[in-house]
py3Dmol code that shows the C-alpha trace and the ligand (Angstrom):
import py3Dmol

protein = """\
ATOM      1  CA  UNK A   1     -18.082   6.413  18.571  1.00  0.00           C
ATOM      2  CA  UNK A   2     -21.337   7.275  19.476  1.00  0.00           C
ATOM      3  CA  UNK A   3     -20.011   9.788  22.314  1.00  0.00           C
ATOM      4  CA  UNK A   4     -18.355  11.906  19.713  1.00  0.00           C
ATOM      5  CA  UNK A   5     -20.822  12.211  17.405  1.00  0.00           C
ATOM      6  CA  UNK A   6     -21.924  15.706  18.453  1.00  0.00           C
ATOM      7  CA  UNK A   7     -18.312  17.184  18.407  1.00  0.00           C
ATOM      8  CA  UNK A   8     -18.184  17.242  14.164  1.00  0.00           C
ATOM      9  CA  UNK A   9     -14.881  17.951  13.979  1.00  0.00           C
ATOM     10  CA  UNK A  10     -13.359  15.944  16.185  1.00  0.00           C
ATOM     11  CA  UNK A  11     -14.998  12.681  14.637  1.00  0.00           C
ATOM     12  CA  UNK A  12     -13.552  14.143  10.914  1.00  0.00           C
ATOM     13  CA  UNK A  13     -10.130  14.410  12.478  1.00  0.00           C
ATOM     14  CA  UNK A  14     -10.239  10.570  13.715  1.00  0.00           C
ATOM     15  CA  UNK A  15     -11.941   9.663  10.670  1.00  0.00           C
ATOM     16  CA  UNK A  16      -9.241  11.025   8.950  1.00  0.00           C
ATOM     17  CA  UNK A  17      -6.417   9.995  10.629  1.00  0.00           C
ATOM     18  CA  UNK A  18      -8.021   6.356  11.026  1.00  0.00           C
ATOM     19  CA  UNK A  19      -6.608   4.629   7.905  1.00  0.00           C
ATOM     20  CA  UNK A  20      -2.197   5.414   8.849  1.00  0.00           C
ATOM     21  CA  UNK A  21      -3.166   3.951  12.581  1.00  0.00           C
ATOM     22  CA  UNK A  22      -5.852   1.128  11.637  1.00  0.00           C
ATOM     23  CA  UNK A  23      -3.911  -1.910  11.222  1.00  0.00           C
ATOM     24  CA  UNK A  24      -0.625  -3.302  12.387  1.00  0.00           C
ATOM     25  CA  UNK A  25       0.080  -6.788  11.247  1.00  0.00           C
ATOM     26  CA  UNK A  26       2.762  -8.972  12.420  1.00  0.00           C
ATOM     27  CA  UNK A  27       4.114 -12.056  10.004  1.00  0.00           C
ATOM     28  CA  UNK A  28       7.166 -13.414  11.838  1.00  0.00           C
ATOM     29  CA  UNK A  29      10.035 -10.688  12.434  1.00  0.00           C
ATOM     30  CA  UNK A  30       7.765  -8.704   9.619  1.00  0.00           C
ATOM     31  CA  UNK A  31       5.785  -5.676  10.767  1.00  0.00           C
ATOM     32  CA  UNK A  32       2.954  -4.031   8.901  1.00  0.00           C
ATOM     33  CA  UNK A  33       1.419  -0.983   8.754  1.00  0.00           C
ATOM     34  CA  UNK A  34      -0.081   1.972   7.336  1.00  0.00           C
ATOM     35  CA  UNK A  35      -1.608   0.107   4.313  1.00  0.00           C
ATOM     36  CA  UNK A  36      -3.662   2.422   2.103  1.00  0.00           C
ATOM     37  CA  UNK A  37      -4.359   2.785  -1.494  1.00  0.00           C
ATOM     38  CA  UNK A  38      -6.001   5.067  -3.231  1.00  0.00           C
ATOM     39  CA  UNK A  39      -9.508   5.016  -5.038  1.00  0.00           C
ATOM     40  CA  UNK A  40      -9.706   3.800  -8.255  1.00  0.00           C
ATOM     41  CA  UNK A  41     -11.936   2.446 -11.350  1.00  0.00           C
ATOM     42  CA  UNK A  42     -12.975  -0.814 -12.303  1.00  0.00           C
ATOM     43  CA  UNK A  43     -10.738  -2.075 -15.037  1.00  0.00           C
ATOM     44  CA  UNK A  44      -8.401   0.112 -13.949  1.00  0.00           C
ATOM     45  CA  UNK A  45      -4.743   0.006 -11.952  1.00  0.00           C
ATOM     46  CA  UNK A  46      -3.776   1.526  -8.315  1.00  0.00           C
ATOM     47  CA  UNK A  47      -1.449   1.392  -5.917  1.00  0.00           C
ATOM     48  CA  UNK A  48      -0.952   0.365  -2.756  1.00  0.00           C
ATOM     49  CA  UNK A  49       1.168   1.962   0.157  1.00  0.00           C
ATOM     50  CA  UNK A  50       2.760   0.346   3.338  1.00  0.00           C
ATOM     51  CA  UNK A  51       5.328   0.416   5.809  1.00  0.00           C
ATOM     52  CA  UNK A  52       7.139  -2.812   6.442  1.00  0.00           C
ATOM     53  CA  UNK A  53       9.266  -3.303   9.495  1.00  0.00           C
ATOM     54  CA  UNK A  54      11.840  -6.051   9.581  1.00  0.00           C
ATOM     55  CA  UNK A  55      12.470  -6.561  13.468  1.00  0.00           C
ATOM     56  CA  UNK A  56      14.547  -9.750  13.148  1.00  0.00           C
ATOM     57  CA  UNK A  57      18.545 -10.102  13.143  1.00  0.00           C
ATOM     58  CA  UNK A  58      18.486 -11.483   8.841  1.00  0.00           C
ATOM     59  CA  UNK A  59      17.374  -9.658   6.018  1.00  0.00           C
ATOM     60  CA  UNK A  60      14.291 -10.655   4.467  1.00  0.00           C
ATOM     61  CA  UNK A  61      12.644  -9.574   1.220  1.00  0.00           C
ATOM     62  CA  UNK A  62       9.335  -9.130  -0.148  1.00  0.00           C
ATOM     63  CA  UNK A  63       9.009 -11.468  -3.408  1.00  0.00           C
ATOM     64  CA  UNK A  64       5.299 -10.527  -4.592  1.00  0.00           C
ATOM     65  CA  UNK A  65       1.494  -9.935  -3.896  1.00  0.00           C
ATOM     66  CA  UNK A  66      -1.697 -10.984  -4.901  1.00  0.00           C
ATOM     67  CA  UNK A  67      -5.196  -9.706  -4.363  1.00  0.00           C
ATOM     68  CA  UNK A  68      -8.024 -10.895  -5.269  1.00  0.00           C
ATOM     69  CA  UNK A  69      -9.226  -7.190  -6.795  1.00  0.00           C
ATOM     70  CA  UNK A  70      -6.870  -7.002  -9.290  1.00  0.00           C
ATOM     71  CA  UNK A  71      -5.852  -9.152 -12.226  1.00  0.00           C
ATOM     72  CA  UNK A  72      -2.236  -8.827 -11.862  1.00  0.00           C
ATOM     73  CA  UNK A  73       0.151  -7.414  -8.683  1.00  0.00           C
ATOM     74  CA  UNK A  74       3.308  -6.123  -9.421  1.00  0.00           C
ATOM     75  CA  UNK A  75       5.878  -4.272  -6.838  1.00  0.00           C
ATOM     76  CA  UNK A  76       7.121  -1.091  -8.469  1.00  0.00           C
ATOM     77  CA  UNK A  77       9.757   1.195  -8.356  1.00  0.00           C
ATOM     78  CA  UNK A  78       9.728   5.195  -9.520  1.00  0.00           C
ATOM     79  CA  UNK A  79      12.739   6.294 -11.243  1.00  0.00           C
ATOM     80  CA  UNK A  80      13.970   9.597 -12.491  1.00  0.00           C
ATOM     81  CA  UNK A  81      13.914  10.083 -16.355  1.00  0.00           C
ATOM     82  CA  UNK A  82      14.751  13.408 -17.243  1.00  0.00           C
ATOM     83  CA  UNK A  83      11.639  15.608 -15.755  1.00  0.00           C
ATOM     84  CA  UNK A  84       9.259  12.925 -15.291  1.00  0.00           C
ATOM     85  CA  UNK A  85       9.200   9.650 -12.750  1.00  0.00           C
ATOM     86  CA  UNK A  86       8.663   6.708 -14.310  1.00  0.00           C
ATOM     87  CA  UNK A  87       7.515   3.005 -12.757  1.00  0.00           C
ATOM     88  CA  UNK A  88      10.002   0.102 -13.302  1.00  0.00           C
ATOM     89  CA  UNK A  89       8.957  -3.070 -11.802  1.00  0.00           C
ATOM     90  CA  UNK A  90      11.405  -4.922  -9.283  1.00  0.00           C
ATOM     91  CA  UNK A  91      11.725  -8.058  -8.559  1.00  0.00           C
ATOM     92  CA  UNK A  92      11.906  -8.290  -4.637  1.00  0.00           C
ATOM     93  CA  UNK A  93      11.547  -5.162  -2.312  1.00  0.00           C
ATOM     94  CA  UNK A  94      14.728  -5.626   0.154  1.00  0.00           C
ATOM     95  CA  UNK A  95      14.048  -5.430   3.718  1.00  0.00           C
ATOM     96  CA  UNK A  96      17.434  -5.173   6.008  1.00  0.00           C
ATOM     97  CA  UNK A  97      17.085  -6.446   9.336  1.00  0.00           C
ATOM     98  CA  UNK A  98      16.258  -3.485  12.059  1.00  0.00           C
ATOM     99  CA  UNK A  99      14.918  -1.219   9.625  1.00  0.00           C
ATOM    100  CA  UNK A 100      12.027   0.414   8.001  1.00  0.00           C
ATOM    101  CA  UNK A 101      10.845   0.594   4.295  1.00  0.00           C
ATOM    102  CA  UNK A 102       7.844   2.999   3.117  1.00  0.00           C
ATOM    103  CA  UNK A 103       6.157   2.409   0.507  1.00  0.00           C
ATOM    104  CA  UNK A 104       4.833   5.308  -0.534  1.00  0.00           C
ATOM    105  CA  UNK A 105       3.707   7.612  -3.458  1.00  0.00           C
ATOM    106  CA  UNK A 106       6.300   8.304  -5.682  1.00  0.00           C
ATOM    107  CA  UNK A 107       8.726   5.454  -4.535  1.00  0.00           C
ATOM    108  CA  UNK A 108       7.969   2.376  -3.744  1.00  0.00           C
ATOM    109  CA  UNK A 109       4.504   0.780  -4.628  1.00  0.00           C
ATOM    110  CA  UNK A 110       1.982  -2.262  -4.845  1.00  0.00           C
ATOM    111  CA  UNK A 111       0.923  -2.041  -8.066  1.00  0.00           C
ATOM    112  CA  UNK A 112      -2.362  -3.188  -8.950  1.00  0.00           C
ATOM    113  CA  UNK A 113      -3.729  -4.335 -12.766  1.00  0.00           C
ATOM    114  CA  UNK A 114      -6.780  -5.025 -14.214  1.00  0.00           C
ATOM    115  CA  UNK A 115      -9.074  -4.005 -11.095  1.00  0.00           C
ATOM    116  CA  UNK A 116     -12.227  -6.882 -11.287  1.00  0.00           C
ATOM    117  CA  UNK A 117     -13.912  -4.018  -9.001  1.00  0.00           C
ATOM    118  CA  UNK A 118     -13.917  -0.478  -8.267  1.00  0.00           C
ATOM    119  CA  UNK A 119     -11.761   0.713  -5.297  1.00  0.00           C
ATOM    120  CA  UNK A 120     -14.263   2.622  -3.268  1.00  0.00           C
ATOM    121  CA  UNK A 121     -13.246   5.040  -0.633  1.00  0.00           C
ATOM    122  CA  UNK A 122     -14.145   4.008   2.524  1.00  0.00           C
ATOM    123  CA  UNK A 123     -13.380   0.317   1.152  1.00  0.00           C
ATOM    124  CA  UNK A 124     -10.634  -2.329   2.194  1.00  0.00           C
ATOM    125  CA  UNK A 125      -9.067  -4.852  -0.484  1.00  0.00           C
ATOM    126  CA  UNK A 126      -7.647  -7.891   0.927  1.00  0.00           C
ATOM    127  CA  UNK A 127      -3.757  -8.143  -0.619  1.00  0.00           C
ATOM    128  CA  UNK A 128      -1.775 -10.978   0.276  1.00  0.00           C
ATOM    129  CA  UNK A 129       2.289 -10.359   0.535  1.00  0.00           C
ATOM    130  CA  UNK A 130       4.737 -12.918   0.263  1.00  0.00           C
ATOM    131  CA  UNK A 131       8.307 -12.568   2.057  1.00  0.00           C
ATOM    132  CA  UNK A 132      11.329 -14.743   1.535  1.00  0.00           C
ATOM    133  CA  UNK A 133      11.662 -15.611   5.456  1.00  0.00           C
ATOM    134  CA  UNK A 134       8.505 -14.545   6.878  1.00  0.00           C
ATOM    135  CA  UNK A 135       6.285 -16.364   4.840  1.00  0.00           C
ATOM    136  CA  UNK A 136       2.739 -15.256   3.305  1.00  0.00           C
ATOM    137  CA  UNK A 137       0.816 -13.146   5.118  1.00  0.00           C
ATOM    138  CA  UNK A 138      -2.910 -11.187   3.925  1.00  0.00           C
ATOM    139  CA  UNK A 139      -4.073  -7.724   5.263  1.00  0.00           C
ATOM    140  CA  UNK A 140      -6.976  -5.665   4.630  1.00  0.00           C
ATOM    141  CA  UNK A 141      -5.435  -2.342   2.127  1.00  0.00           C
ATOM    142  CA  UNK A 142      -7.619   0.486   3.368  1.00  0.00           C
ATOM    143  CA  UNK A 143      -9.144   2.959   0.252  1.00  0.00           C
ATOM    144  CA  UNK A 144      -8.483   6.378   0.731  1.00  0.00           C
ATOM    145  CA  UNK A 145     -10.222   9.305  -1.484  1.00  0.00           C
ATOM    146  CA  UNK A 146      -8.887   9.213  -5.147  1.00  0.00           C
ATOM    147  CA  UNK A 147      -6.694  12.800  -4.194  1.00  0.00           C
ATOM    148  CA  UNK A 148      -5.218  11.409  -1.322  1.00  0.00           C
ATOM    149  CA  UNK A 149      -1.374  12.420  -0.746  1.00  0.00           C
ATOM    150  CA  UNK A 150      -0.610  13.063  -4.680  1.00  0.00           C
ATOM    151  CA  UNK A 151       1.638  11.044  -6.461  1.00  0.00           C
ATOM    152  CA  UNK A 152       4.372  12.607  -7.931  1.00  0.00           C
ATOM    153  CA  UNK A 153       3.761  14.361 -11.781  1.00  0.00           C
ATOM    154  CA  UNK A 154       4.046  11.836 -14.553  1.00  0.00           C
ATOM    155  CA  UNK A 155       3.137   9.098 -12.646  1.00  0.00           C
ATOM    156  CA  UNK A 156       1.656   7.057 -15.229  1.00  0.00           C
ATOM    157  CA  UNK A 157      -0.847   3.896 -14.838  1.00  0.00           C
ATOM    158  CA  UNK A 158      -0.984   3.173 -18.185  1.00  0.00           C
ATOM    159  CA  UNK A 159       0.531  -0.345 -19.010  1.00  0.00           C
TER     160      UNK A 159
END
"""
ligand_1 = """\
1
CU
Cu 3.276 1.368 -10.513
"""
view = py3Dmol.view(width=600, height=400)
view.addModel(protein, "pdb")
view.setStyle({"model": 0}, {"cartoon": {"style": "trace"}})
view.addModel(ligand_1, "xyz")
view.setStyle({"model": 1}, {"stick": {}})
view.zoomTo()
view.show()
């Protein structure tokens, strides 16, 4: 690091682009990565993002998660309602064998209640996931700036 600490704006761009590329974890045929959430307030809610890969012949499903920052996980869902997206919570995220789900903003999310702490940019908070086949598995959620990639309009953390 210490080499590129003279070119500024090279370090920002690899600073930047540090949280999508930081992490890849592997739990069985289960692939992780790109797990970021956004800043938030103590006592309040956020979400989490991630990309999980299912490289295995069966389909598998993500049941639930759990961290230890936030009083209560749930896995949520946006859904059209008129003009504005809504959250519904599901009950398992599907994951069909060879392919890809994102969870990103505006679909799919880790939804996180009751923060015990603030989520500080900068930060990691430890979530644990919990697949059907695969098993449990805990990664580090990296904290991204409050206005990272905006969530769609109406997005709405109250509860
Ligand atoms: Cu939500």
């Amino acid at each position: 690091m210490l080499r590129f600490a003279r070119r500024g704006l090279c370090l920002a761009t690899l600073v930047a682009a540090l949280p999508a590329a930081a992490q890849e974890v592997r739990q069985g045929e289960i692939t992780i990565t790109q797990a970021w959430s956004r800043a938030a307030i103590r006592g309040g809610s956020g979400a989490a993002f991630l990309t999980l890969k299912n490289t295995g012949a069966a389909p598998d499903r993500l049941l639930s998660a759990s961290s230890p920052a936030a009083g209560r996980v749930e896995l949520h869902s946006m859904v059209r309602d008129g003009d504005v997206m809504r959250m519904r919570e599901q009950p398992a995220i599907a994951l069909p064998p060879g392919q890809e789900v994102v969870l990103r903003p505006g679909g799919l999310h880790v939804m996180l209640l009751g923060l015990n702490a603030a989520l500080e940019q900068g930060a990691s908070v430890p979530l644990t996931l919990r697949f059907e086949r695969a098993g449990d598995v805990t990664l580090q959620v990296a904290v991204q700036a409050a206005g990272a990639p905006a969530m769609s309009r109406g997005h709405s953390h109250a509860h």
